[in-house]
C-alpha positions in Angstrom: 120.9 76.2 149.0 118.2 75.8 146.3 117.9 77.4 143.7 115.4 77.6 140.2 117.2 76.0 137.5 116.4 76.9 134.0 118.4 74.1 131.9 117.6 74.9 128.4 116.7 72.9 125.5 120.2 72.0 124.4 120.9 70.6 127.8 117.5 68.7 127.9 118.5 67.2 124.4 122.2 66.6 123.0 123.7 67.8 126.1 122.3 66.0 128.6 125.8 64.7 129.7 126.8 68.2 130.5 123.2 68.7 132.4 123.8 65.6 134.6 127.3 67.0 135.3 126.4 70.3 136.7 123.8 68.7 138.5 125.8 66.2 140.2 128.4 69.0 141.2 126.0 71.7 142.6 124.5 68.9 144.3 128.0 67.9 145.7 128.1 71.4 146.6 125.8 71.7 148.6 123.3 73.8 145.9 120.4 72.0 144.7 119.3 73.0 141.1 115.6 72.6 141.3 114.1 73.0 137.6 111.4 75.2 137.0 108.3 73.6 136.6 106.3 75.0 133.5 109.9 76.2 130.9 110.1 76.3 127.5 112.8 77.0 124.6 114.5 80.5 125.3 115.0 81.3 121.6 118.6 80.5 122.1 119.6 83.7 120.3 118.8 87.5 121.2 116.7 89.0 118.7 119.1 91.7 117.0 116.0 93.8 116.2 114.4 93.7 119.2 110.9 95.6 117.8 109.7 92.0 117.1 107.9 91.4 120.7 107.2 87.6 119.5 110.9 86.8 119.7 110.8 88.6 123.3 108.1 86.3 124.4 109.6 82.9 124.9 112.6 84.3 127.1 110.0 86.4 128.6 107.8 83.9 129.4 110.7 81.7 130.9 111.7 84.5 133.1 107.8 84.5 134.1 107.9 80.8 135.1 111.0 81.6 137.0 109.3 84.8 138.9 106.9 82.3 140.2 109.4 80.3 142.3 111.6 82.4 143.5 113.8 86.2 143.0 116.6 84.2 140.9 117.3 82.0 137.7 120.4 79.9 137.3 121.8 78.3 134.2 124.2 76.2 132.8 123.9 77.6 129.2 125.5 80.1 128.2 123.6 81.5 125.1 120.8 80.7 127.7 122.1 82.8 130.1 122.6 85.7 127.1 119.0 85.2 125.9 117.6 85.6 129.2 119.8 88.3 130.7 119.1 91.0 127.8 115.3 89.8 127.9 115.2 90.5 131.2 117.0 93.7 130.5 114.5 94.5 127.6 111.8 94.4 130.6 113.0 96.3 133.2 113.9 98.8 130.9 111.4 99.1 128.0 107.5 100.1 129.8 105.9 99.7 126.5 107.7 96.1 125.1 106.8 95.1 128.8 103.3 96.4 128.6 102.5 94.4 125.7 104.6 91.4 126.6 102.7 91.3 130.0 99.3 91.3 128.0 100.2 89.1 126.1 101.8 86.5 128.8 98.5 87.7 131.2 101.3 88.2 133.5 102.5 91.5 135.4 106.7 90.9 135.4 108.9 93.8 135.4 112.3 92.8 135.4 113.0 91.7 138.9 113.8 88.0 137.9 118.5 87.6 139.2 119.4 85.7 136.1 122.5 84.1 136.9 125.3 81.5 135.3 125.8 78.7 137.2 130.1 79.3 137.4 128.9 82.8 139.3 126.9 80.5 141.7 129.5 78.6 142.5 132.7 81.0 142.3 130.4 83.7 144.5 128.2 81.8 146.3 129.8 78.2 146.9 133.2 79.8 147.0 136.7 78.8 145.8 137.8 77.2 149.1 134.5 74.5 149.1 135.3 73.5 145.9 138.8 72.8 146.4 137.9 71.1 149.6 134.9 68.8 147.4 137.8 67.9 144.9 138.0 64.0 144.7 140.9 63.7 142.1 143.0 66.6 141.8 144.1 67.5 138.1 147.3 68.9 139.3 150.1 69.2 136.7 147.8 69.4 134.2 147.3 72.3 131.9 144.0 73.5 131.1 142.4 76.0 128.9 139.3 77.4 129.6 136.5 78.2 126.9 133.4 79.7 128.3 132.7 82.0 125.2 131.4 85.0 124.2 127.7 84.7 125.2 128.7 85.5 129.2 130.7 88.7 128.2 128.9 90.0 125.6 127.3 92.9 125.2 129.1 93.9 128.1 126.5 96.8 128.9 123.5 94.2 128.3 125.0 91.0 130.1 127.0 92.7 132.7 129.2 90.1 133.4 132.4 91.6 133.4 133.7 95.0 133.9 136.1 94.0 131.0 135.2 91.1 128.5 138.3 91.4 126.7 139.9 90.5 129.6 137.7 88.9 132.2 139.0 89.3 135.5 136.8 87.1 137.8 138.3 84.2 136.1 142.3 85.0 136.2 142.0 86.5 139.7 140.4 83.4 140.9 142.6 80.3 141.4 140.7 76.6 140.8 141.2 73.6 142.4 143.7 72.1 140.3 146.2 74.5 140.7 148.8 72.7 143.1 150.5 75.7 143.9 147.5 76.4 146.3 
């Protein structure tokens, strides 16, 4: 499976060791992140007064870029994955921000851009039981603690990640790899 990969700034910069690591395990699972070709710095926060269009229009124009290579945007980022989810959001819901974004950009989007994290990709697309089967040196035994943060829950009725973010679901109904008990 291929699929546009948006990787972000941070990830291009002082996290490239965290870039090369999803790479290398999407590729070892069978998902090829293929960057988009013409990207640019999302903002890497959500304007909280969203009446300021030039804040819109990097994420916009990201989600542009994406539009042109495919139906769906995957990344790694989380406050990425924030910035472009409620842009995207801003779009397919606002005519008149669009309108003038799209003038702007000399574009004609509308919204229709799947802006996904790449832990959906994998857990819903990949699946549990592939990854457990690509697993090389099992960490069983050892206890981990998961941090993902706020950015992929939050706003819930923006980022619509979770039914719940105070308690998110898709992660404690879903058993990993390391669990030896499985």
């Amino acid at each position: 499976m291929q699929i546009p990969y948006f990787p972000g700034c941070t990830l291009s910069t002082t996290a490239t060791g965290f870039d090369k690591a999803a790479r290398e395990a999407a590729a070892l699972l069978g998902v090829e992140l293929k960057e988009l070709r013409n990207w640019n710095c999302c903002g890497a926060t959500f304007p909280l007064l969203v009446d300021n269009l030039l804040d819109l229009a990097g994420p916009a124009r990201v989600l542009v870029s994406a539009r042109e290579e495919g139906t769906r945007v995957v990344t790694a980022c989380t406050t990425c994955y924030n910035v472009l989810r409620r842009t995207n959001l801003v779009l397919r819901t606002d005519a008149e921000k669009r309108e003038k974004l799209n003038f702007f950009m000399e574009s004609n989007y509308q919204g229709d851009v799947e802006v996904l994290d790449l832990m959906q990709v994998l857990r819903d697309e990949v699946g549990m039981e592939a990854i457990q089967k690509a697993v090389v040196r099992p960490l069983g035994g050892m206890r981990v603690a998961a941090y993902y943060g706020c950015m992929v829950l939050r706003p819930p009725a923006e980022v619509a990640y979770e039914a719940n973010p105070d308690d998110p679901e898709r992660w404690t109904t879903s058993w990993w790899p390391w669990e030896p008990s499985r």
